[in-house]
GUPA-12288 format. One line per 3 residues: number of its first residue (from 1); for each residue x, y, z of N, C-alpha, C, O, CB. Coordinates in steps of 0.2 Angstrom, whole numbers, plus 5000, padded with zeros to 4 digits. Glycine has a CB too. Example, Ala and Ser with C-alpha at 12.3 -4.5 7.8 and 13.67 -1.06 7.14 Angstrom:
<atoms>
1 = 5066,4972,5039,5062,4978,5039,5066,4984,5039,5071,4983,5042,5057,4978,5045; 5064,4989,5035,5068,4995,5036,5064,5000,5039,5067,5006,5040,5070,4997,5029 $
</atoms>
This chain:
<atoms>
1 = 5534,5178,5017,5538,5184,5018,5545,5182,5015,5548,5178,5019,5538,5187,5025; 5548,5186,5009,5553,5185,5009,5561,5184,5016,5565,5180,5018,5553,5190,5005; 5560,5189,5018,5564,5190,5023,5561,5187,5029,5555,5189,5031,5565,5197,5025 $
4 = 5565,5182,5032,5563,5179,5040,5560,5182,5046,5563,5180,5051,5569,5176,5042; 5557,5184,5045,5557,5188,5055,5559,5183,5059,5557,5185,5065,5548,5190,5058; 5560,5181,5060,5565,5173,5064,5574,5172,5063,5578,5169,5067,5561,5165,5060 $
7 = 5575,5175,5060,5582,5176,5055,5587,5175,5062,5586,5178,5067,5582,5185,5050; 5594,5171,5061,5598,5174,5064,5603,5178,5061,5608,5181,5063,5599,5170,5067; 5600,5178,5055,5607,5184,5052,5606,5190,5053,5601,5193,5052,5608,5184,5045 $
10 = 5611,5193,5054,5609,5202,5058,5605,5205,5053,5600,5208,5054,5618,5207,5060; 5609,5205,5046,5607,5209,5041,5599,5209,5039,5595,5213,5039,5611,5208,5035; 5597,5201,5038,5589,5202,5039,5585,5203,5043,5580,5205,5041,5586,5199,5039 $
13 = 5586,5202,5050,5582,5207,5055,5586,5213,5054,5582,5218,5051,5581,5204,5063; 5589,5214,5055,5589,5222,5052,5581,5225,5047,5577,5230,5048,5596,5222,5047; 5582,5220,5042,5579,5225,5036,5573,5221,5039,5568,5225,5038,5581,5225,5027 $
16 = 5570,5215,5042,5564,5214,5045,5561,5221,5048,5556,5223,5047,5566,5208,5049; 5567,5222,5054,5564,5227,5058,5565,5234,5056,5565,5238,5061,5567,5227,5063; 5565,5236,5051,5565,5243,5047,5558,5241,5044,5554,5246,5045,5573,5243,5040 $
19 = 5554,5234,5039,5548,5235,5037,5545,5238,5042,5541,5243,5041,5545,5229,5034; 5546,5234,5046,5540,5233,5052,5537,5238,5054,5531,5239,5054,5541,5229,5058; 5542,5241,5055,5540,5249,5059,5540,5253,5053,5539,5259,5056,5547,5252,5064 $
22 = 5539,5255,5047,5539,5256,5041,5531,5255,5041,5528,5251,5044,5543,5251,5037; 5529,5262,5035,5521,5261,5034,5520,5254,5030,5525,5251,5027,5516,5268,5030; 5514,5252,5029,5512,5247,5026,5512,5245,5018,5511,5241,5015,5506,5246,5027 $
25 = 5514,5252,5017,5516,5254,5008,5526,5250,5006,5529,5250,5001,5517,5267,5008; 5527,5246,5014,5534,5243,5010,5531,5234,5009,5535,5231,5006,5542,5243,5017; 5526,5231,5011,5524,5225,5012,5516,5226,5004,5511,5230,5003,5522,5224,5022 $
28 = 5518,5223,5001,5514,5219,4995,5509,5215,4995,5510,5210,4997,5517,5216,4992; 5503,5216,4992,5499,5210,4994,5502,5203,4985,5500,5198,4984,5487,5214,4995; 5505,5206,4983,5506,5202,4976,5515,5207,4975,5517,5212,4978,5499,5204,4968 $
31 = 5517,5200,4968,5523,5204,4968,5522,5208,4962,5525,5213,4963,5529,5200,4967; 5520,5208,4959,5518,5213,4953,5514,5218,4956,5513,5222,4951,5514,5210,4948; 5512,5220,4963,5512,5226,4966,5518,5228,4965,5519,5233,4961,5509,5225,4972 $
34 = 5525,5226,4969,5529,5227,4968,5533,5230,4963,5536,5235,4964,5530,5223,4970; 5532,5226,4957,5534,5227,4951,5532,5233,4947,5535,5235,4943,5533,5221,4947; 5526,5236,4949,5519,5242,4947,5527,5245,4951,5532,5246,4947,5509,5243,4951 $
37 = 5527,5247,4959,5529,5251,4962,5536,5253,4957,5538,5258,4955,5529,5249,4969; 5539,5249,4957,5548,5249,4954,5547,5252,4949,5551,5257,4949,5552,5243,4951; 5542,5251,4944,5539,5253,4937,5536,5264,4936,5537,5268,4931,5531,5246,4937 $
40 = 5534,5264,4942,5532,5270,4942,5535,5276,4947,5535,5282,4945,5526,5269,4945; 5540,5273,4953,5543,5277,4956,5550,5274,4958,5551,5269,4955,5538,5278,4961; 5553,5276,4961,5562,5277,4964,5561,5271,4966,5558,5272,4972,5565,5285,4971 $
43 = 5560,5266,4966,5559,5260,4973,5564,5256,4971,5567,5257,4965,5550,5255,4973; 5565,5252,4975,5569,5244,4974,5564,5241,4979,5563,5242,4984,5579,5244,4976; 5562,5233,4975,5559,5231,4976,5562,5222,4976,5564,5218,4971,5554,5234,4972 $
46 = 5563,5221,4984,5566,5211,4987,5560,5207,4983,5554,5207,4984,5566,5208,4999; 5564,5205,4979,5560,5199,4977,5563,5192,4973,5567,5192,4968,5554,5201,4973; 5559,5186,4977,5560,5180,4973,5566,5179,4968,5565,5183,4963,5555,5180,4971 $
49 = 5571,5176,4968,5575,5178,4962,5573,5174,4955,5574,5176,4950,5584,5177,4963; 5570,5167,4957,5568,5165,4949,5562,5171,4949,5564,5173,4943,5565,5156,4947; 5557,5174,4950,5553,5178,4948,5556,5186,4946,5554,5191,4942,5547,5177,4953 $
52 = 5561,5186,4949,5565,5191,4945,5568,5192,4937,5568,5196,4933,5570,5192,4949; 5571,5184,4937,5575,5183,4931,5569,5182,4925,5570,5184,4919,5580,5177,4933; 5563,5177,4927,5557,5180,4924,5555,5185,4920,5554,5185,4914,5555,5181,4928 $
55 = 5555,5190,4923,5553,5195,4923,5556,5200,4920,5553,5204,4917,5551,5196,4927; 5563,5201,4921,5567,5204,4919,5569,5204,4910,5570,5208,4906,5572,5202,4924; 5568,5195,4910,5570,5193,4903,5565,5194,4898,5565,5192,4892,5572,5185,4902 $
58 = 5559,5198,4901,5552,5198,4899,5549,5206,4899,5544,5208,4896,5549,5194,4904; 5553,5210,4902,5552,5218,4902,5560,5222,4902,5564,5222,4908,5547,5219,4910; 5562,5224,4897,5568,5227,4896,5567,5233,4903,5571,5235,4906,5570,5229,4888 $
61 = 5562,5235,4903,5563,5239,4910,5567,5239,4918,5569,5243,4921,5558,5240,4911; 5565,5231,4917,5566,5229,4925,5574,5225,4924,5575,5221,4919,5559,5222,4929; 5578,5228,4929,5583,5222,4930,5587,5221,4936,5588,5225,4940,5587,5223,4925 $
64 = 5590,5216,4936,5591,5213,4945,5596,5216,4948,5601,5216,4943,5593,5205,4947; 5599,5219,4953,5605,5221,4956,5606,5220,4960,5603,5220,4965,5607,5225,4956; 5614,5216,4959,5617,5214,4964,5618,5205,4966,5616,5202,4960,5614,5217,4969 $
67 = 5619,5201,4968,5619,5197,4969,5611,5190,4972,5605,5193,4971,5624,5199,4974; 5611,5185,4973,5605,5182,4976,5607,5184,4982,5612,5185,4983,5604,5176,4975; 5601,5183,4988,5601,5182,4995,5600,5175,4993,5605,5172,4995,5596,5185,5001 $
70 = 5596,5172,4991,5597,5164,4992,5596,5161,4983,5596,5163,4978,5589,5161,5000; 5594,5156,4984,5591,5153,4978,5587,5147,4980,5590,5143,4984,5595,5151,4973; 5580,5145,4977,5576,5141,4978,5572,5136,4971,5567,5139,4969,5573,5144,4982 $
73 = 5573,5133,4970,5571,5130,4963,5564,5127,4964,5563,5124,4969,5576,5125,4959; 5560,5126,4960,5552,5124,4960,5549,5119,4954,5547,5122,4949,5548,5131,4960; 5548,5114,4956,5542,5110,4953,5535,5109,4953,5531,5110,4958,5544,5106,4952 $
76 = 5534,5107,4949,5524,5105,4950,5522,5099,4946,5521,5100,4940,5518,5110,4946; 5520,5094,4949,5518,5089,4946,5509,5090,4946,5505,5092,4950,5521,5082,4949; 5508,5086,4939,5502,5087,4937,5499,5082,4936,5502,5078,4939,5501,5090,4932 $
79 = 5493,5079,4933,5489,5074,4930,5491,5075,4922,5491,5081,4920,5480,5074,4933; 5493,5069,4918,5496,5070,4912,5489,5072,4910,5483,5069,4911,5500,5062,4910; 5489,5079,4904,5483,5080,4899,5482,5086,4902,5479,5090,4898,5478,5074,4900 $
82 = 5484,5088,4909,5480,5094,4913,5485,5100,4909,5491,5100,4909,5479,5094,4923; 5479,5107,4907,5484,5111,4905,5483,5116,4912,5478,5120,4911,5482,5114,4897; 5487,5117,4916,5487,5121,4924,5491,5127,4922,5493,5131,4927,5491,5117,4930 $
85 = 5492,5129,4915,5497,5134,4917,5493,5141,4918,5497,5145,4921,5504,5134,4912; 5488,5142,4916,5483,5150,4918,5482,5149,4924,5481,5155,4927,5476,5152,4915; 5482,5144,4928,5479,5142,4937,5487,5143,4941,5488,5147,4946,5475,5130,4938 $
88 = 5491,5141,4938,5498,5142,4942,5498,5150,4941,5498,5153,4946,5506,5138,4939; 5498,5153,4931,5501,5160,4933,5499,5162,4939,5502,5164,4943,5501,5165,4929; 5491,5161,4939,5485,5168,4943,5487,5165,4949,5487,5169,4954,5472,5168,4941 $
91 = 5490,5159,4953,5492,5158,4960,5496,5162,4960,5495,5166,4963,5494,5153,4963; 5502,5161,4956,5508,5164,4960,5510,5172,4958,5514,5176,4961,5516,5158,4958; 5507,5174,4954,5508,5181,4951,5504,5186,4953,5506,5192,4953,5509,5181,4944 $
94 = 5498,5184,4953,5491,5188,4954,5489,5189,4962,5484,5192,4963,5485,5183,4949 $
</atoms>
């Protein structure tokens, strides 16, 4: 979950406690659910910011506003020879 349900910052439980109580149409089972919704309807859609910038540099449609809430950088070490990258996308995108 993006947003902490544990959070002590006011503003994220705030918007914690706005999903919650909110139908199930604000919570995603994928982010490209997400990205469908933005894509089709009025939405703004919290997400990830390297998968934003991503995506953004990749679909002139989508683009980020505003500032980061946070930032987090990611690696993956492999076995030298292994090609992982169709197994990573379909993990983290799909």
């Amino acid at each position: 979950m993006l947003i902490q349900k544990e959070s002590s910052i006011f503003a994220y439980k705030s918007m914690w406690n706005s999903i919650k109580t909110s139908s199930d149409e604000l919570l995603f089972k994928s982010s490209f659910s997400g990205i469908r919704k933005v894509k089709t309807e009025n939405y703004a859609f919290l997400c990830e910011s390297k998968l934003i910038e991503y995506m953004a540099e990749r679909d002139c449609e989508l683009v980020q506003v505003g500032g980061l809430l946070d930032e987090k950088n990611y690696g993956f070490g492999t076995p030298a020879g292994i090609n992982v990258y169709n197994i990573i996308f379909f993990i983290l995108f799909v």
